[in-house]
LUMTOR-850714 format. One line per 4 residues: number of its first residue (from 1); for each residue x negated, y, z negated of C-alpha. Coordinates in nm, 4 decimals. Example, Ala and Ser with C-alpha at 12.3 -4.5 7.8 and 13.67 -1.06 7.14 Angstrom:
residues 2
1 = -1.2300/-0.4500/-0.7800  -1.3670/-0.1060/-0.7140 .
This chain:
residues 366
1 = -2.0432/-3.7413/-19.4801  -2.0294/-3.4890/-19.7773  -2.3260/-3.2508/-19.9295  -2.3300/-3.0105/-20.1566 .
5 = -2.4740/-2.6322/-20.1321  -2.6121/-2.4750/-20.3928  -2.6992/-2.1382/-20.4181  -2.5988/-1.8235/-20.2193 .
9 = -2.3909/-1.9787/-19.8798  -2.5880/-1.8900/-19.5529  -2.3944/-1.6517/-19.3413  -2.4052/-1.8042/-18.9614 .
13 = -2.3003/-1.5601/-18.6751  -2.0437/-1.8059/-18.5131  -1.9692/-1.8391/-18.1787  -1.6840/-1.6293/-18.1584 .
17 = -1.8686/-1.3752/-18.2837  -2.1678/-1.3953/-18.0432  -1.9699/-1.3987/-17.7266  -1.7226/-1.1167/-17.8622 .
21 = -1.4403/-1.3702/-17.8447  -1.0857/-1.1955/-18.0156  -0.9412/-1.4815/-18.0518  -0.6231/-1.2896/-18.2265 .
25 = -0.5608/-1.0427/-17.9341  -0.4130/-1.1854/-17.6350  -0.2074/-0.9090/-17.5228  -0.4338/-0.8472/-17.1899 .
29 = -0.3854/-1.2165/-17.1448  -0.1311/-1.4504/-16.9253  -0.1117/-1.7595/-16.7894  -0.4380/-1.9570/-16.7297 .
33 = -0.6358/-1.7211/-16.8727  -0.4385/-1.7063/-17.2214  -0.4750/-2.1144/-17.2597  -0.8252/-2.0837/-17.1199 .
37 = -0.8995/-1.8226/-17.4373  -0.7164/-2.0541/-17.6536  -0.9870/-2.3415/-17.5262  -1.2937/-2.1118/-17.6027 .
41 = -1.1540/-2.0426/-17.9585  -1.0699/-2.4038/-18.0620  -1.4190/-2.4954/-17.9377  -1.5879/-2.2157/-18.0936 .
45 = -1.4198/-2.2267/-18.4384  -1.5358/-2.6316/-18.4006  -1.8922/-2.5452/-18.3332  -1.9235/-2.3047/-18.5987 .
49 = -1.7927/-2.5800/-18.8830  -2.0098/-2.7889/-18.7047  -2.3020/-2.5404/-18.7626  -2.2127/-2.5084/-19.1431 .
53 = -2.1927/-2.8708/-19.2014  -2.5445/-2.9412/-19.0402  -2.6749/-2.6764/-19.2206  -2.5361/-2.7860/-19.5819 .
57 = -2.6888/-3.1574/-19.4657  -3.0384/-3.0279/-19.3941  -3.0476/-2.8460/-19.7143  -2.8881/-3.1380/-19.9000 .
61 = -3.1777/-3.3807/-19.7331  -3.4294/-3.1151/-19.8371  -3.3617/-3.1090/-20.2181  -3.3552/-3.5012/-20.2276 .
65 = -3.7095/-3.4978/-20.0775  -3.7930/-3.3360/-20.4478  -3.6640/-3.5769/-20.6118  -3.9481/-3.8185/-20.7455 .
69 = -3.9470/-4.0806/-20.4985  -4.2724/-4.3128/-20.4791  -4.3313/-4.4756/-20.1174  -4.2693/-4.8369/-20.1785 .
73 = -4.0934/-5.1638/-20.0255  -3.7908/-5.1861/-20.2547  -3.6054/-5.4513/-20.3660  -3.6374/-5.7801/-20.1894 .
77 = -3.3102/-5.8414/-20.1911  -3.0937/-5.5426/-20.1396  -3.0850/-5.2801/-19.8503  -3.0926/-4.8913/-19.9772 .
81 = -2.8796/-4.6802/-19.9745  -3.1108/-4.4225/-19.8780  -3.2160/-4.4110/-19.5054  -3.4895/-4.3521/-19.3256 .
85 = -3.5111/-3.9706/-19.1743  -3.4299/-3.9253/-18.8142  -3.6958/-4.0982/-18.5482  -3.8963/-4.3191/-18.8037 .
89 = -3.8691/-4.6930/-18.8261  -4.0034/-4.9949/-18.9634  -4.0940/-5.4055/-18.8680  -4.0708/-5.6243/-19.1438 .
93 = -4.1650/-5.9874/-19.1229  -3.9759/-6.1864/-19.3873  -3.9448/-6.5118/-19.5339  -3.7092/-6.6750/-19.7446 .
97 = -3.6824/-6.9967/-19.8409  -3.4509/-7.2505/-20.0637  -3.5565/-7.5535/-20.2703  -3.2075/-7.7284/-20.3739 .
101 = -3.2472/-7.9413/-20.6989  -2.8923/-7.9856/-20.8753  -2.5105/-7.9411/-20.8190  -2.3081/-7.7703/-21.0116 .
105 = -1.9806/-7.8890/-21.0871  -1.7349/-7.6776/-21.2223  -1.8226/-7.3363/-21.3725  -2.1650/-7.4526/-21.5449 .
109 = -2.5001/-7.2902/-21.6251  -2.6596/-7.6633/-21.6194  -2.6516/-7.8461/-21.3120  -2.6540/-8.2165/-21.2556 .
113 = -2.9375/-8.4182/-21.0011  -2.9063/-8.3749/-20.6447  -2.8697/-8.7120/-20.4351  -3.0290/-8.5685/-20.1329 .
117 = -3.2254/-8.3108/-20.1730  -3.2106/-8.0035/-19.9042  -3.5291/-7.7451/-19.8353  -3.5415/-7.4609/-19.5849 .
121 = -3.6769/-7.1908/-19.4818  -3.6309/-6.8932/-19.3069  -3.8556/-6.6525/-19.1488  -3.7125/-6.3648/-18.9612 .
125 = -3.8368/-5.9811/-18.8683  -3.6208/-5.6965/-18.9330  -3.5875/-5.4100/-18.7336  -3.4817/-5.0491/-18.8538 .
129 = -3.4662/-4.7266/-18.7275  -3.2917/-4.3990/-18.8515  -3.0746/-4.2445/-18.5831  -3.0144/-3.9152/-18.7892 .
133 = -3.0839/-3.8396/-19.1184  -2.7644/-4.0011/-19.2366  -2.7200/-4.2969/-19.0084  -2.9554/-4.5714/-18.9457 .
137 = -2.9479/-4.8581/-18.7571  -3.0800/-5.2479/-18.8734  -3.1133/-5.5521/-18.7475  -3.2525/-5.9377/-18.8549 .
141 = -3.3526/-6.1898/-18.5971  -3.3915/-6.5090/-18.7664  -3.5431/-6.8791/-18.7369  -3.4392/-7.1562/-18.9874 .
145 = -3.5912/-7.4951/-19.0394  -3.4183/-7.7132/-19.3175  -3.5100/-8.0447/-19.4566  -3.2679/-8.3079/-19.6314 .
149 = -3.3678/-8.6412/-19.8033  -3.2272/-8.9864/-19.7812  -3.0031/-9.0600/-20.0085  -2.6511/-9.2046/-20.1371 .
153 = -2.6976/-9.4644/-19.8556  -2.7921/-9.1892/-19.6130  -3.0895/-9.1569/-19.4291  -3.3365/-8.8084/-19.4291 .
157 = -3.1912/-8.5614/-19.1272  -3.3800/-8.2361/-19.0431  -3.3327/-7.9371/-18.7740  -3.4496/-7.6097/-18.6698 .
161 = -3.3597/-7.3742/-18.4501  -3.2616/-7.0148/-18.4200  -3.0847/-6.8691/-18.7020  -2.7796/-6.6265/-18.7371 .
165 = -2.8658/-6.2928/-18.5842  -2.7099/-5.9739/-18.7990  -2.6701/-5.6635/-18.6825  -2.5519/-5.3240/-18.9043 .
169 = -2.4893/-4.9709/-18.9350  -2.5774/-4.7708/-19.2552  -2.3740/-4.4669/-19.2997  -2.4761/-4.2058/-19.5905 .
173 = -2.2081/-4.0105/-19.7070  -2.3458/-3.8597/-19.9986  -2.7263/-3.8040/-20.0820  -2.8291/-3.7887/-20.4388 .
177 = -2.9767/-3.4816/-20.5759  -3.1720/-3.3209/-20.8521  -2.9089/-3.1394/-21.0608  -2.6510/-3.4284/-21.0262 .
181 = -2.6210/-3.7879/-21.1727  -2.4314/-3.9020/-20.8861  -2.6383/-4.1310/-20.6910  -2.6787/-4.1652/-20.3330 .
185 = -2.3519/-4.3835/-20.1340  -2.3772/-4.5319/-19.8501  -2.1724/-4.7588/-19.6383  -2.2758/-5.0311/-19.4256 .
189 = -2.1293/-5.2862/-19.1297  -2.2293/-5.5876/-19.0770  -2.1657/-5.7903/-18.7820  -2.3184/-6.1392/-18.8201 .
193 = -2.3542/-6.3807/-18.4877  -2.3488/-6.7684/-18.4711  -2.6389/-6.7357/-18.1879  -2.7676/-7.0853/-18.4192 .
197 = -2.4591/-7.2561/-18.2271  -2.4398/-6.9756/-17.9104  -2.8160/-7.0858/-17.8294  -2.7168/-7.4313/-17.8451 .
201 = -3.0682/-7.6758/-17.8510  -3.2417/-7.3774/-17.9355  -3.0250/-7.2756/-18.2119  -3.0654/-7.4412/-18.5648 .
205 = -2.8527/-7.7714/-18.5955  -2.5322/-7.7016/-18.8938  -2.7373/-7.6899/-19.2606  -2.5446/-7.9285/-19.4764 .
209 = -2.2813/-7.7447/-19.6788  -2.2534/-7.4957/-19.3908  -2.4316/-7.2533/-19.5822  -2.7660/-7.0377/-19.5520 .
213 = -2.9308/-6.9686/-19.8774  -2.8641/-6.7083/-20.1134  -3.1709/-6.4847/-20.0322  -3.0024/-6.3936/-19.6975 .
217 = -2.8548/-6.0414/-19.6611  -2.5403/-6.0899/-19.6694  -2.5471/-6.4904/-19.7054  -2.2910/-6.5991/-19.4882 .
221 = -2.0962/-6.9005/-19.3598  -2.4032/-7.0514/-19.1448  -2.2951/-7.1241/-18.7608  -1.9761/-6.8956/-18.8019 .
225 = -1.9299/-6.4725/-18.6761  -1.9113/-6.2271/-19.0287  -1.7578/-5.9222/-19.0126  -1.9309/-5.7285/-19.3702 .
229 = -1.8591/-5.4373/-19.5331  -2.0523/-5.2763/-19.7843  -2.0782/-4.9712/-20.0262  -2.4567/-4.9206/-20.1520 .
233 = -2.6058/-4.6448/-20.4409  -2.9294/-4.5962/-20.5880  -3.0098/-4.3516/-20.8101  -3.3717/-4.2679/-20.8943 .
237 = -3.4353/-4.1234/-21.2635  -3.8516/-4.1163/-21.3494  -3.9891/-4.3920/-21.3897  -3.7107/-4.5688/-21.2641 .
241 = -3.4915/-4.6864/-20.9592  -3.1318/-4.8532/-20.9967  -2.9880/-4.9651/-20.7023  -2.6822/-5.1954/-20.5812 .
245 = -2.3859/-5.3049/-20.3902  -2.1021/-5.4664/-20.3064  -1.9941/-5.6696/-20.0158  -1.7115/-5.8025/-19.8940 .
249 = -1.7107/-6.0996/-19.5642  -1.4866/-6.1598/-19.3223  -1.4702/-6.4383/-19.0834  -1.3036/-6.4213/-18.7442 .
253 = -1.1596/-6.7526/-18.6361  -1.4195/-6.9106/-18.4458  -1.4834/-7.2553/-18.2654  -1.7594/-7.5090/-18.3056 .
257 = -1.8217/-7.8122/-18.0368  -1.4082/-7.6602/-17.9111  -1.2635/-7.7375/-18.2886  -1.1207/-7.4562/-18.4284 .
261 = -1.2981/-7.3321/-18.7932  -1.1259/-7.1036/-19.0432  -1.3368/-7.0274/-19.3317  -1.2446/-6.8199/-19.6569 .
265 = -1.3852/-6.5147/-19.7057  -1.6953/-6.4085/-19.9683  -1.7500/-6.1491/-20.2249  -2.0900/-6.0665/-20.3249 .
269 = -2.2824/-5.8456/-20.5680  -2.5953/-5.7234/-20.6173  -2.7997/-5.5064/-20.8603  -3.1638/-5.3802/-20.9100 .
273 = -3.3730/-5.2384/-21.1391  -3.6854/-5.1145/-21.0288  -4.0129/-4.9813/-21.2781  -4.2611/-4.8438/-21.1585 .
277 = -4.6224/-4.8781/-21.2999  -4.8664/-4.6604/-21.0330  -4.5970/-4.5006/-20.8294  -4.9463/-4.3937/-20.6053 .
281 = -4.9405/-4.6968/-20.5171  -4.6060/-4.8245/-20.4656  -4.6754/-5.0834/-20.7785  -4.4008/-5.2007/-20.9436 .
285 = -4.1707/-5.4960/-21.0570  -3.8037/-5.4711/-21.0239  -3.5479/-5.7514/-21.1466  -3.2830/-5.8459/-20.9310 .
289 = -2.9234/-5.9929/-20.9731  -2.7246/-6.1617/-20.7019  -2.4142/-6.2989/-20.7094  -2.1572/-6.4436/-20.3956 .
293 = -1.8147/-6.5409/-20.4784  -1.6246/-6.7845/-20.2143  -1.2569/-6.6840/-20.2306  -0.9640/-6.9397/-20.1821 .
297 = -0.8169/-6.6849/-19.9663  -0.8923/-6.4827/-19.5669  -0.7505/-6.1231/-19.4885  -0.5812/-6.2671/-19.1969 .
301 = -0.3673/-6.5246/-19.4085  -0.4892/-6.7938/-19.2200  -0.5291/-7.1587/-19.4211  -0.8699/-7.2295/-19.4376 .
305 = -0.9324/-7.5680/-19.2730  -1.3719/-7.5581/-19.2944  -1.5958/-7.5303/-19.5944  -1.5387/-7.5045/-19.9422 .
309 = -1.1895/-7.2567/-20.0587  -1.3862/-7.1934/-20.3821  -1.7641/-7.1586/-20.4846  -1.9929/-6.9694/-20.6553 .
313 = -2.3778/-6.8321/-20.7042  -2.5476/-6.6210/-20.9742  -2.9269/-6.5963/-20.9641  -3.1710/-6.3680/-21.0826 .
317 = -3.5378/-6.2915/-20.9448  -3.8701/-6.1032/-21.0640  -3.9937/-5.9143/-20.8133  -4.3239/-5.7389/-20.7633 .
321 = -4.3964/-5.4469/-20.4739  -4.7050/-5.3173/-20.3566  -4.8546/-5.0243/-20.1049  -5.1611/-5.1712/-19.8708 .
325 = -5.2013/-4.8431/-19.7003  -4.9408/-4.5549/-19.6459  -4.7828/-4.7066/-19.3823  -4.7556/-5.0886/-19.4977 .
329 = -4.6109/-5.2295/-19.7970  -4.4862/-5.5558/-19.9463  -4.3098/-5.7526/-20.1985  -4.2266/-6.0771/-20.3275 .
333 = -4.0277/-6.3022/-20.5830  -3.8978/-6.6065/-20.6697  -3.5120/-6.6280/-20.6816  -3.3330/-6.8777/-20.9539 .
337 = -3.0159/-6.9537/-21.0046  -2.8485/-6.9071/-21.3032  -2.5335/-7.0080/-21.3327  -2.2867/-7.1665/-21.0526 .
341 = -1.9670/-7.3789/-20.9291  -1.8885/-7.6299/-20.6355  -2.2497/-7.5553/-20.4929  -2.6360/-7.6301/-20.5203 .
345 = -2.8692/-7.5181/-20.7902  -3.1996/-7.3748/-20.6041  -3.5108/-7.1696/-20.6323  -3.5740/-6.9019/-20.3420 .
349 = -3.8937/-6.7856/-20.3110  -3.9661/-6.4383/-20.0696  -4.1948/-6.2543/-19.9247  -4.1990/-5.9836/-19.7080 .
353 = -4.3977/-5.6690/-19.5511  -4.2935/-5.3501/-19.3846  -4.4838/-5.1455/-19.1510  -4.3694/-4.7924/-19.1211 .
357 = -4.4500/-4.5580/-18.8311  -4.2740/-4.2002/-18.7909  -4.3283/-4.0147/-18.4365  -4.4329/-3.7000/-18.6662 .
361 = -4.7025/-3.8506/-18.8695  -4.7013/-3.8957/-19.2482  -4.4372/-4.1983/-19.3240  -4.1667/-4.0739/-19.5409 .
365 = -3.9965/-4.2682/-19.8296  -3.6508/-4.4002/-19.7838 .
């Protein structure tokens, strides 16, 4: 992770210099004692690099707490790229939920009739906490429930079930300050488990098209291990916040009911823009853009054998967030698509809450 000072350096006694270490005169020396001197100055010149880093992070970390930064939920869509400080966390009940209309073809902003129509819904609760100042740690434990009409000489077919459980680290390697326009960067792993097949009766059944909807973070193959990397920034500037990432999927070759599955991999997008109206409050709107890619292609040059090899989602959602108290906030929105090929043409509505707590008190702001 890199900071930047600013200012006059602060001069740290180091190690060597506390214990009188001369780590350049070894002429009483011999033996043992001349590698065991060598040790003690490779460990000391470590710590005190160590010491200098910490202490250009902390003062980093303390001139982005200046920045104007209201205590909100966010996005509904989009992790930030700023973390949590060290020790506090948050539970956040979520739901999203798909309402499948159309199809679209080929690349197409319209979208023909659906013959079956497909509904679901998703409630999960997300876990965070921040491990240090700079690295947090998330998690989403999901249920699904989808619905699909009769149709095309088919009859109606439901399940539920467990979802996909996700897992990920977030990683900030830079922290965005006042004198800078560079926003904050962060980087972020994903690992995504099929526990929905794993769990077997008590996971959900396969949704048709093999696919969760797009409101899921990262939307994935459904039923299928992800391996996702991200890069995330966000860049606050008075009234405003502007946040965003990329993200790039990876499935492992995987099994279902002992046949083999290779799926392609998935590129996906998204961008926020956030107002706020009573920043005492956490009130704002923000509009949201999402897009996923399916790519005819996998890193491991495998031939994909399940799913679609090409595919494609664009939506865009209002979204309003709100502070109930200084430790709880919410938001929600309504997710559209606007544009797609070789998939379904949905609404997504969302809602979700956070409740903060910090083991020193007052909640900070991500």
């Amino acid at each position: 992770m890199f900071m930047r000072g600013h200012g006059q350096p602060t001069v740290l006694q180091s190690p060597v210099d506390a214990l009188g270490i001369q780590c350049g005169d070894r002429s009483g020396t011999r033996g043992f004692e001349s590698r065991l001197l060598a040790a003690a100055c490779m460990v000391a010149v470590v710590s005190t690099a160590a010491m200098a880093r910490a202490d250009d992070d902390d003062s980093a970390i303390a001139r982005y707490r200046k920045i104007w930064n209201p205590f909100s939920a966010g996005p509904e869509l989009l992790s930030s790229a700023d973390l949590q400080p060290q020790g506090q966390l948050f539970l956040r009940p979520y739901v999203y939920s798909e309402l499948a209309y159309g199809q679209f073809g080929g690349l197409a902003v319209g979208s023909s009739g659906l013959d079956r129509k497909l509904y679901a819904i998703a409630p999960q609760v997300e876990f965070s906490y921040g491990i240090l100042d700079w690295l947090e740690f998330e998690m989403y434990v999901p249920e699904t429930s989808w619905w699909q009409t009769s149709g095309d000489g088919q009859g109606s077919a439901n399940g539920n079930g467990v979802g996909d459980i996700t897992a990920f680290l977030k990683w900030r390697f830079h922290v965005q300050q006042p004198d800078e326009w560079l926003p904050s960067l962060t980087e972020v792993f994903f690992v995504t488990l099929p526990t929905s097949d794993w769990l077997g009766s008590a996971g959900t059944p396969p949704i048709p098209g093999g696919f969760a909807p797009l409101g899921r973070l990262p939307s994935t193959h459904f039923g299928a291990p992800e391996l996702t990397e991200a890069i995330l920034f966000r860049k606050n500037l008075q009234p405003f916040r502007l946040s965003g990432g990329v993200y790039y999927s990876y499935g492992p070759p995987s099994s279902q009911n002992g046949v083999s599955q290779y799926y392609g991999d998935i590129f996906q997008y998204r961008l926020a823009f956030e107002q706020f109206i009573d920043d005492t409050k956490g009130f704002g709107y923000a509009v949201e853009l999402v897009g996923i890619h399916g790519l005819p292609f996998r890193l491991d040059g495998k031939s994909i054998d399940t799913g679609l090899t090409s595919f494609g989602l664009v939506g865009v959602q209002p979204t309003i967030e709100y502070n109930f108290s200084d430790r709880i906030v919410g938001a929600a929105g309504v997710l559209v698509t606007a544009a797609g090929y070789q998939d379904v043409a949905a609404v997504y509505p969302n809602l979700s809450i956070y409740y903060y707590w910090n083991p020193r008190g007052k909640v900070l702001a991500r």
